[in-house]
C-alpha positions in Angstrom: 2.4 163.3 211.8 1.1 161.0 214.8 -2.3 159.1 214.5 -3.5 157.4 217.2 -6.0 154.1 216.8 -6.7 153.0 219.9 -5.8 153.1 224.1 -3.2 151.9 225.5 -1.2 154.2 223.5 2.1 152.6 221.7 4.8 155.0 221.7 4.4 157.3 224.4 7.4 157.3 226.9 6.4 156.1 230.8 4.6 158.9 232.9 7.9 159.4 235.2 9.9 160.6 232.4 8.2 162.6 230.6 5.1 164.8 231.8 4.8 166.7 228.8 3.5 163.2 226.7 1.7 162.2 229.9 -0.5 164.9 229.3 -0.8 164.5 225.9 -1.5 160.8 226.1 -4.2 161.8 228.7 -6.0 164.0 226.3 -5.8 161.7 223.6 -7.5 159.3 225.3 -10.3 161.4 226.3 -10.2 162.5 222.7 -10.8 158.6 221.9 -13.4 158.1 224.2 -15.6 161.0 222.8 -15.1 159.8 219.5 -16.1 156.1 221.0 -19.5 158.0 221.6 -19.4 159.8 218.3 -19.1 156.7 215.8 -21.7 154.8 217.6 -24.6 157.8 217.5 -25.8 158.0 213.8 -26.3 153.7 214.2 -25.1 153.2 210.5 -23.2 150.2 209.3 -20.0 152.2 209.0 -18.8 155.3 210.7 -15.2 157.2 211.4 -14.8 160.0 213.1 -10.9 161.5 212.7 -9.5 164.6 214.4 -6.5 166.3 213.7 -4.8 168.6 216.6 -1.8 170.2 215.3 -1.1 167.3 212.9 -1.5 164.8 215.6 -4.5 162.6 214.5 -6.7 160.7 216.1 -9.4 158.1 214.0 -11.7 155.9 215.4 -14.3 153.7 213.1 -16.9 151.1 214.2 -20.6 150.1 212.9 -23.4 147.4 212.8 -22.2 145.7 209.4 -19.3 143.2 209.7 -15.9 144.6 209.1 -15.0 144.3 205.7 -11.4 143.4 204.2 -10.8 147.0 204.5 -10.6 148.7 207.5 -12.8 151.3 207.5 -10.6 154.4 208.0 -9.5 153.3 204.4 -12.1 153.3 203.0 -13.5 155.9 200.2 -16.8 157.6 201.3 -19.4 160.0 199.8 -19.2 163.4 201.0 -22.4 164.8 198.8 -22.8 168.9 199.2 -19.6 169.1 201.2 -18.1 168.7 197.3 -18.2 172.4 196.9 -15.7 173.1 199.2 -13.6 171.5 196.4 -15.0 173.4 193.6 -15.4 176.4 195.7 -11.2 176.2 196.8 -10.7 175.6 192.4 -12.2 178.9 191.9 -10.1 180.7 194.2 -7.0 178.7 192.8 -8.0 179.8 189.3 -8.6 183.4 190.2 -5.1 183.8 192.9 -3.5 182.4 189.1 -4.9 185.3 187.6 -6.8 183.0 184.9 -10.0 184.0 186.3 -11.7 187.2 187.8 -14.5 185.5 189.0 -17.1 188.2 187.5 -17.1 186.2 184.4 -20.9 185.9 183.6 -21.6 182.3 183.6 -24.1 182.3 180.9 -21.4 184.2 178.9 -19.3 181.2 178.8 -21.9 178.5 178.6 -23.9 180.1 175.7 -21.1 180.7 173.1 -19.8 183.9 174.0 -23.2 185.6 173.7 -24.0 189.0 175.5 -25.6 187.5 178.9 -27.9 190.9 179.2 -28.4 193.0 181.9 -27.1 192.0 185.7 -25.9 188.4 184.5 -24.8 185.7 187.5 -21.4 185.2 187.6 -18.7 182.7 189.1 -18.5 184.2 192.4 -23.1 184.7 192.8 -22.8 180.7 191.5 -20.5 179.9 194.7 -21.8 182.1 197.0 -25.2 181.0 196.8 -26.4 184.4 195.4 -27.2 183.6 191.5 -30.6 184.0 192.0 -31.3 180.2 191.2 -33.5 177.3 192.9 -32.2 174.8 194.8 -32.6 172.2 192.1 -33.5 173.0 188.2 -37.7 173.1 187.1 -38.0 169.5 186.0 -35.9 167.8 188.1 -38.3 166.0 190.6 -40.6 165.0 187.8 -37.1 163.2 186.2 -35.7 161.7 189.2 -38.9 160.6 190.9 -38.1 156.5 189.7 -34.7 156.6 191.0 -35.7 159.1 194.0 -34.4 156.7 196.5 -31.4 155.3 195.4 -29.5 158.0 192.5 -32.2 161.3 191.8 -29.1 162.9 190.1 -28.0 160.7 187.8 -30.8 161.1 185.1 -29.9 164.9 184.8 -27.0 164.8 182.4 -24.2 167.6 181.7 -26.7 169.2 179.3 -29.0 168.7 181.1 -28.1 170.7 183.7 -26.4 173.8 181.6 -29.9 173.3 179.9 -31.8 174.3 182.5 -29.7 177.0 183.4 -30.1 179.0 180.3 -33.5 178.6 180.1 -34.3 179.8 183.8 -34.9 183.6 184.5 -34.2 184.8 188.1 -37.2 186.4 190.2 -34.5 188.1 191.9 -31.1 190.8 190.7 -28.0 188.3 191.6 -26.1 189.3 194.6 -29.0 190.5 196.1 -30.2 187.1 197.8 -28.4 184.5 199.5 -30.2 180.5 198.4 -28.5 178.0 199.1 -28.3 175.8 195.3 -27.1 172.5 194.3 -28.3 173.5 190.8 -25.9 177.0 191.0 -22.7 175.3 192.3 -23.5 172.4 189.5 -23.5 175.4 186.8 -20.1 177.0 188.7 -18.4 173.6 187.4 -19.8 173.5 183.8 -18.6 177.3 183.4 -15.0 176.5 185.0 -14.8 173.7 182.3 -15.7 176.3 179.6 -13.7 178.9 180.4 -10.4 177.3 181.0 -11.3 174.7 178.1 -10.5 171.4 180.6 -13.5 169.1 182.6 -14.4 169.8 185.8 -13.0 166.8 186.8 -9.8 166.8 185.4 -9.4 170.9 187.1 -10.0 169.2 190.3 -7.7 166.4 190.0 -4.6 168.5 188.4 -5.0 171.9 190.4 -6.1 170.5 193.7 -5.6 166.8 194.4 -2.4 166.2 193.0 -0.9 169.3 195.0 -2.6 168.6 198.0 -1.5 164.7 197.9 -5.0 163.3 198.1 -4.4 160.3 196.0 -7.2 158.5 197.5 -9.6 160.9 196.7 -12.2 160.5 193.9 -14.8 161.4 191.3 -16.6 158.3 191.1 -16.9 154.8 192.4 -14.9 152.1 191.6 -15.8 148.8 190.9 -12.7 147.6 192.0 -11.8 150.2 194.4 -12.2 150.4 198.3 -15.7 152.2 198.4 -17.8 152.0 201.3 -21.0 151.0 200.8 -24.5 153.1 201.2 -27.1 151.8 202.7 -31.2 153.6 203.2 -32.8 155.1 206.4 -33.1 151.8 207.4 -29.3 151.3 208.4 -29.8 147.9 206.5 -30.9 148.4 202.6 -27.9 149.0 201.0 -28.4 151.4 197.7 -26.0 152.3 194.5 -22.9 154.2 194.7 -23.9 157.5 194.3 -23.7 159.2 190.7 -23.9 162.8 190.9 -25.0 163.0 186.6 -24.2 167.0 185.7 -24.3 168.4 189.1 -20.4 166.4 190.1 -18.7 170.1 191.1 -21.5 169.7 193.8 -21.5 166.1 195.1 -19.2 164.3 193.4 -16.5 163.7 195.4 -15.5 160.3 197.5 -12.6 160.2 199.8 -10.9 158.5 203.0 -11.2 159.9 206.0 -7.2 160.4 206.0 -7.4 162.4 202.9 -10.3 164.3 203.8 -7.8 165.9 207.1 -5.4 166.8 204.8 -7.3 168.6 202.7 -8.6 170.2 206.4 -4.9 170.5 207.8 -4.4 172.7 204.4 -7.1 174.9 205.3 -5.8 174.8 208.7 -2.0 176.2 207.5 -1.7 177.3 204.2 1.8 177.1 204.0 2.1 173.5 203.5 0.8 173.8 200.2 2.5 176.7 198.8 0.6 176.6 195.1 -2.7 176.4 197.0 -1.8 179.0 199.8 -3.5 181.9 198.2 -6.6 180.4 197.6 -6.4 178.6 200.9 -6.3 182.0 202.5 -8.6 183.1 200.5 -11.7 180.4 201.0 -11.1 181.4 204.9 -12.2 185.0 204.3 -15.9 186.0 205.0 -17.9 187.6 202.2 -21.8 187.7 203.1 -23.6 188.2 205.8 -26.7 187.6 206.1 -30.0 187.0 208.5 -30.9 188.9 211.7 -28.0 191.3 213.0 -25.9 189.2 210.0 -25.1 186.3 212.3 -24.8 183.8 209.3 -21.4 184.3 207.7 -20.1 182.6 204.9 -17.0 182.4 202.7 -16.9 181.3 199.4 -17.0 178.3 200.6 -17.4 177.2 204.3 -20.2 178.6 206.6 -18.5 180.4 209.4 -20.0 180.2 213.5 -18.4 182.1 216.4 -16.2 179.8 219.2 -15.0 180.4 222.2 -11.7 181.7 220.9 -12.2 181.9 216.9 -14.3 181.0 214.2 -15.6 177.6 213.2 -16.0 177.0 209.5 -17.7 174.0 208.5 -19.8 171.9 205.5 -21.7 169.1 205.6 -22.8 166.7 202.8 -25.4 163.7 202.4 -26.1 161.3 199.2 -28.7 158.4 199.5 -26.6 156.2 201.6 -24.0 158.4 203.4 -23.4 161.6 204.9 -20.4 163.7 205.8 -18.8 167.1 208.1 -16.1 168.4 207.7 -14.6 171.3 210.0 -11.4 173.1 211.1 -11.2 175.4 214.0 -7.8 177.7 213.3 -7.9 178.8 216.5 -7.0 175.4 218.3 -5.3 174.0 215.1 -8.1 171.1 215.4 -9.9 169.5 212.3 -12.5 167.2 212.3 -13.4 164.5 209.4 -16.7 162.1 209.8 -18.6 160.0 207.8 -21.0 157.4 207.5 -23.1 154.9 205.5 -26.6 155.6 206.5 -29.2 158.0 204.9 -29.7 161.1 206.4 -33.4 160.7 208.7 -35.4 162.9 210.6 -33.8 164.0 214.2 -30.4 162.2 212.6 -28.2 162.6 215.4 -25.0 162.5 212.9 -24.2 166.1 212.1 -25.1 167.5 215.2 -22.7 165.5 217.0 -20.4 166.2 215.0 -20.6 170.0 214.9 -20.9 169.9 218.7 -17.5 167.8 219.1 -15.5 170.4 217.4 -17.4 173.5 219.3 -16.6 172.0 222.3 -12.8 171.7 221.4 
């Protein structure tokens, strides 16, 4: 694996003898210029955008706040919502090992064992978006109105959360209606802890972050650790380290931008992982379409767009002081990683240049 930092490019033989790395180091530098443009759009005190193209990587990082004693492309980062394509990837692992069908009803396991009644949600509706739950639980505005600004989840607690769940009735049969819910994918990691007996957290760290490598991948901050730092709309208030209280299977996770491509180049070539191949496959395969003439697809996991030459899957994530995209084109073996510290704002330019780097690839 190459990563390139910055032009001239150390390394590369002279142009007259060899043509092949000539061209190469010609598109990597074009590469590096439109990332030049990419990190300084969203105007936030850190940014890294990081590519990968056939393993061969390419970072750049830059901001309005100093440079810290960490460069940047070290440093953790929040990645919000685009946690569930960690917990989404889990349930697949758990259901290619046969320990899970994924029509388990979720209430069933959250409520002692007892008969969920008639069309119950199960794993797969609380991934999918299709449960037949809210965005967010009844209450939980009211709750996190005095910390709205800075940590809204954190004052919703595990029971909280599996609370609110058993209480709420759907308007709608699940399955029938695709809603996109922080509250349902929240729920998907309080049932996975149930049924297998382990914490959400620990599945994550012992089924998909050890055998992926992604040892600078987290669940939380750390006083101690490298975490970037959040900061408002403003670009200048900075704001807690975000704690995603009982909804962590759907915004908990913090990583580097390095760790974040692997967990794309997996995606990108199952193989490399061979525990995680299966289920890699698997989070790649569409199952709903929906909208006019069913141009939205999802997978369990990623939301799928037509390219040129292949589908683009993609997620994106925000917490009060960051945001994140992640994407992988399979068609041109190209990944794309980028973060930031500053709050998502109206007409944020952030995610829309990022989605529009890799379409263009």
């Amino acid at each position: 694996m190459t990563t390139t930092y910055r032009t001239p490019w150390p390394g590369l033989p002279p142009d007259d003898e060899a043509p092949a790395h000539r061209a190469e180091s010609h598109a990597d530098e074009r590469l590096y210029e439109r990332l030049g443009d990419a990190v300084a759009a969203p105007d936030a005190p850190d940014a890294v955008f990081a590519v990968s193209r056939h393993g061969r990587r390419t970072v750049r990082a830059g901001g309005t706040a100093p440079p810290s004693q960490h460069p940047r492309d070290t440093l953790r980062y929040e990645i919000g919502s685009a946690t569930k394509t960690f917990t989404g990837l889990l349930l697949a692992r758990l259901m290619d090992s046969g320990r899970l069908s994924g029509g388990e009803p979720a209430r069933t396991l959250l409520d002692g064992g007892r008969h969920p009644g008639p069309a119950p949600a199960t794993l797969v509706h609380l991934i999918t978006h299709t449960a037949g739950l809210p965005r967010l639980p009844a209450g939980f505005h009211v709750r996190a109105l005095p910390t709205w600004r800075t940590n809204p989840y954190a004052r919703h607690s595990d029971a909280r959360v599996v609370d609110a769940f058993l209480r709420h009735r759907p308007r709608r049969r699940p399955g029938t209606r695709w809603h996109y819910s922080n509250f349902g994918v929240a729920v998907l990691g309080h049932a996975l802890a149930a049924a297998t007996g382990t914490p959400w957290q620990d599945l994550i760290t012992d089924q998909l972050l050890e055998p992926l490598g992604l040892g600078d991948t987290a669940l939380r901050a750390d006083a101690g650790g490298p975490d970037a730092t959040g900061h408002g709309k403003d670009g200048t208030t900075p704001v807690p380290a975000f704690d995603a209280g009982g909804f962590r299977a759907a915004g908990a996770v913090r990583a580097t931008p390095h760790d974040l491509l692997t967990f794309l180049e997996a995606h990108l070539d199952p193989a490399r992982c061979p525990p995680l191949a299966g289920a890699l496959r698997a989070v790649r395969t569409p199952v709903l379409r929906r909208g006019l003439g069913h141009r939205h697809v999802h997978t369990a996991t990623w939301f799928r767009h037509p390219a040129d030459d292949g589908p683009l899957y993609f997620h994106s994530g925000a917490t009060p002081g960051g945001q994140a995209f992640l994407a992988f084109r399979p068609d041109t073996g190209t990944a794309l990683a980028a973060v930031c510290t500053r709050r998502f704002r109206a007409h944020d330019p952030f995610q829309a240049v990022a989605y529009a780097l890799l379409a263009e690839e």
